[in-house]
N, C-alpha and C positions, 0 to 999 in steps of 0.2 A: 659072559655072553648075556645077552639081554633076552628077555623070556618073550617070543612073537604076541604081536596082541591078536587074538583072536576076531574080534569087531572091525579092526582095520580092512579086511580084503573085501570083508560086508559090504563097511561103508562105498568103498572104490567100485565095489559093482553096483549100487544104489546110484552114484554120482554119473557111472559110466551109463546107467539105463537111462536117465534122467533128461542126461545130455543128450541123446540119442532121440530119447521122445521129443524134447526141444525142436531139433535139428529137423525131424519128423513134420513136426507142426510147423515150423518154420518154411517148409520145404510146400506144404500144403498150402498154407497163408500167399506164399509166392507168389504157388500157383494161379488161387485164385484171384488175387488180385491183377495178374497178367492176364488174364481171362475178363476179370471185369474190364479191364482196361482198354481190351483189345472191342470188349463189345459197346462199351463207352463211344470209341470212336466212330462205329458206322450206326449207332442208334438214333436217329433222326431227335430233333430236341423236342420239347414239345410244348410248340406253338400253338398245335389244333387248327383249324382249320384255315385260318386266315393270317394272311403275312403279319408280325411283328416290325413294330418300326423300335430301330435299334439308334439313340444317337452318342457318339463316342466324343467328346469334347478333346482338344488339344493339349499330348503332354497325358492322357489314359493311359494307364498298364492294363495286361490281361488279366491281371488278378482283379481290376478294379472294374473287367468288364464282368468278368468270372463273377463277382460280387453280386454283380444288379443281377444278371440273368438269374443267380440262385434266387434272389430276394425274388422275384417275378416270377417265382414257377417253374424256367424253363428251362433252368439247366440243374441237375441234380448235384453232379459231384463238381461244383467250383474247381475243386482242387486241381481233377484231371486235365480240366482244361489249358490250365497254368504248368502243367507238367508238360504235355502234348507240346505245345507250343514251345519249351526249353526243348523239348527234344528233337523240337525239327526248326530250334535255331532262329526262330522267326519271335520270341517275345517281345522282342525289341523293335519290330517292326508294323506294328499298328497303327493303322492311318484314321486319323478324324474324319469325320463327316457323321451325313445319314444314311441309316442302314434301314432296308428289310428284311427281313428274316423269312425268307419264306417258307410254307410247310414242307415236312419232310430235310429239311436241310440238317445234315448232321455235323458234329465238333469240328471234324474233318473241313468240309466245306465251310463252315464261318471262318472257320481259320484262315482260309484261302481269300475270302469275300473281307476281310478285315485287314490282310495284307496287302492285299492289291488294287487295295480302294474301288472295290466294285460297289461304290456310296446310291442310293437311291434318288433316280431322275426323272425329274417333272418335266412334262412336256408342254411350248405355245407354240401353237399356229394361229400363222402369221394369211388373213384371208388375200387371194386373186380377187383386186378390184377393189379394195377398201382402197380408204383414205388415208392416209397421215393420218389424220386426226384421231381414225378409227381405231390404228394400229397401237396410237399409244393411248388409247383406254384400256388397251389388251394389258400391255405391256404395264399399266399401271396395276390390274387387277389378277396380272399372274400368281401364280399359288409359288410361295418361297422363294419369290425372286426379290431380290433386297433393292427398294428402290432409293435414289441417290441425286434424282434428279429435281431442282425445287419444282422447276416447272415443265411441261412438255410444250412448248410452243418450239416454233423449228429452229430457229436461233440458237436457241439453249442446248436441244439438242444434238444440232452438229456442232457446236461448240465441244459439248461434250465429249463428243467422240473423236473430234481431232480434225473435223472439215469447217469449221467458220467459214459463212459466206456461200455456202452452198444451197440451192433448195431442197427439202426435204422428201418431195412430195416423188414417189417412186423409185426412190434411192434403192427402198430394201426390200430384198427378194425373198417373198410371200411363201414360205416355206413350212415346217414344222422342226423346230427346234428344243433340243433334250440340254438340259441344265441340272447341277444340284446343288442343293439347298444353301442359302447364302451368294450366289451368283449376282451380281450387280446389273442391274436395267442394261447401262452405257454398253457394259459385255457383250451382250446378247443384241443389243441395237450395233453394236460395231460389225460385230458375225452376219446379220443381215446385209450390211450395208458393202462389207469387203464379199460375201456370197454374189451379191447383185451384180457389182464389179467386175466380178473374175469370169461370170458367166455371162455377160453384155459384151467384155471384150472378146471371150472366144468365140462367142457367134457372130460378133463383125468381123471379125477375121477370115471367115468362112460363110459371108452373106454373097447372095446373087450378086455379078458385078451389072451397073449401070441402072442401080437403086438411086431417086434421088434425095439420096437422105447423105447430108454431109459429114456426120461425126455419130459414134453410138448412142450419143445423150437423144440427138433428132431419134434416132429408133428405140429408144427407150418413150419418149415423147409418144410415137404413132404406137406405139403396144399397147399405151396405157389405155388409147381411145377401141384398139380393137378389142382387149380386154373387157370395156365395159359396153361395148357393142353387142358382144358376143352371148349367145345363149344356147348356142350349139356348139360345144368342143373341137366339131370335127368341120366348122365353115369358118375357123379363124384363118387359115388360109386363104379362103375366097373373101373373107371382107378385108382384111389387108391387101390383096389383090386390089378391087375397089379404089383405097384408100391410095395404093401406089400409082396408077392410074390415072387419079384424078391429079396428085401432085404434079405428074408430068407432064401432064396437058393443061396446069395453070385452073385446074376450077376448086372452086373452093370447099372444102371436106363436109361443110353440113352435116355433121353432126350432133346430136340433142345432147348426148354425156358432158362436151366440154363449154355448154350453154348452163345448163344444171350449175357447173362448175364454176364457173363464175358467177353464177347468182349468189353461190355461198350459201351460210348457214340458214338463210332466210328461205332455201326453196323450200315451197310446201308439200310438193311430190306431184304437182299438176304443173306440165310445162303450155305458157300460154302464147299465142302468134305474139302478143309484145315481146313476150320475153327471149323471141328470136330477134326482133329488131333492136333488142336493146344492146349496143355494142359495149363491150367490155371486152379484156384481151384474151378471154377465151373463147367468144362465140364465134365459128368459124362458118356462122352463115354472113355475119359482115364482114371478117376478114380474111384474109387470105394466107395459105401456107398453114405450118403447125402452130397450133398457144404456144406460148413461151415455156410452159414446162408439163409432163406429168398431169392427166388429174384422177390417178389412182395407181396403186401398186400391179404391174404386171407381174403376170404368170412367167414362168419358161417357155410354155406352148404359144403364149401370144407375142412374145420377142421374137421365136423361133422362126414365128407363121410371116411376119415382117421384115424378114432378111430372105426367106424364102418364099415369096407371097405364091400364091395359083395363079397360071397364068388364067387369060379369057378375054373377053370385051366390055364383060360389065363395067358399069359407071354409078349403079345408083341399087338401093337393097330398100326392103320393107320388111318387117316383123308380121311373121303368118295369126302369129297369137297365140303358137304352138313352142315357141322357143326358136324355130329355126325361120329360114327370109325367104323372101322372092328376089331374087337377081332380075337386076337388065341391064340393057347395054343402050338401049336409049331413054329419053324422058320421058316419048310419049307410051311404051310398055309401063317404066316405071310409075307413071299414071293411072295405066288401068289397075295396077296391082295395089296401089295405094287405095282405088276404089272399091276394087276387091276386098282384101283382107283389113283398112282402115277404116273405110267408110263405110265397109258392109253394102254397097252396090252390087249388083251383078246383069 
């Protein structure tokens, strides 16, 4: 028989304490790291006070986004973030664009904001009563909008968008429009223009019957002039009214906006009696019926007010000086009121 070693049961309880404290510490380590982990997740990142713009290029992992945030300060543990996201399945699913970060947003939420491309969006409005022309200086000088077009003249531009041979000039409906980054001009001039469309057709659909306006474009046409008539919101009704009026009884619209408008680029901002006699195919002191198209973007409210004019008797309006008119229904009131508030008589 072999003689017990004395040392051996030692050692076995040395190894068996050892292991034990391992397991201990291991058990501790766990924990705390499930505890960081867990506090990782609702710990807002730290942006400070003002949004971060985040942009993720096409074909980014989390670990690559994980990367820069650490390099930048704003996120501590890269790691966690790369883990989070395996654990809920989503690493794989990170969408390009541009991002804000805004404060207080924690791992949690960017996660969310990076999977389901909630990308940061710039916003143009599109003004009631500009021009063509005006609109696409806008539209040239939007923030992030990628422009595509060589030139803005109106040819090019409905070319562009799929309507050649169209006129341009009140097509698209003066809105405000959210886009992100990298969105193309044509884009956003198409969304106008299919916008303008879908809301011309359903208000002719549902205008006054025994309007004499023969197709939506003719009231597309008279918006545009009560639009730029208009300086009171709430008498686009009665000057369309007016306007509907005079159509039907054959007199001719007299008004300044679509004289302006034919003068072109060359008006100086002072409209003169020649410059009513001067016939050209907008001035509708010489001719009669509507211009031939548009000479400015209408509102909604001004299409609106011209499928549903105010009823009345007036025929004829003046500018108080105040924004809003005098109405009459004959020429010789519309006279005094012109002496009135234009001439300053009384």
């Amino acid at each position: 028989m072999t003689p017990e070693n004395p040392a051996t049961p030692q050692l076995s309880d040395r190894l068996f304490r050892l292991a034990g404290l391992l397991l201990l510490l291991a058990s501790f380590a766990g924990a705390w790291l499930a505890m960081d982990f867990d506090s990782f997740r609702s710990t807002p990142l730290a942006t400070g006070d003002e949004a971060i713009p985040l942009l993720i290029k096409p074909g980014s992992s989390f670990r690559t986004v994980a990367a820069e945030l650490h390099k930048r300060g704003i996120l501590k543990h890269p790691l966690y973030l790369v883990v989070l996201a395996r654990w809920q399945g989503i690493d794989g699913k990170i969408k390009a664009g541009e991002y804000a970060i805004e404060p207080g947003t924690t791992p949690e939420q960017l996660l969310q904001q990076l999977t389901e491309g909630q990308v940061l969006q710039y916003a143009l409005t599109l003004i009631e009563g500009e021009t063509f022309r005006d609109m696409m200086l806008r539209i040239a000088t939007a923030p992030a909008l990628e422009q595509t077009l060589e030139n803005h003249d109106g040819d090019t531009v409905m070319q562009a968008i799929g309507y050649p041979g169209l006129h341009p000039e009140g097509r698209f409906l003066p809105e405000t429009y959210h886009y992100p980054r990298g969105t193309r001009d044509v884009d956003v001039l198409r969304r106008a223009f299919h916008d303008m469309q879908d809301f011309l057709d359903a208000e002719w659909v549902k205008r006054e019957a025994d309007l004499p306006l023969k197709t939506p474009y003719e009231a597309l046409i008279l918006a545009s002039i009560v639009e730029k008539e208009t300086g009171l919101a709430s008498e686009r009704p009665q000057i369309a009214g007016v306007f509907i009026r005079r159509l039907r009884k054959g007199m001719r619209l007299q008004t300044d906006p679509t004289v302006i408008y034919g003068i072109g680029e060359t008006f100086d901002g002072d409209i003169r009696f020649r410059d009513l006699r001067k016939d050209t195919p907008y001035n509708t002191y010489t001719r009669a019926g509507l211009p031939p198209t548009p000479i400015a973007m209408p509102g909604k409210d001004a299409i609106h007010a011209v499928l549903h004019p105010a009823p009345g008797d007036s025929l004829y309006f003046v500018a108080r000086g105040d924004g809003s008119h005098q109405f009459s229904a004959t020429l010789g009131a519309h006279n005094r009121a012109v002496d009135k508030y234009q001439r300053k008589r009384h």
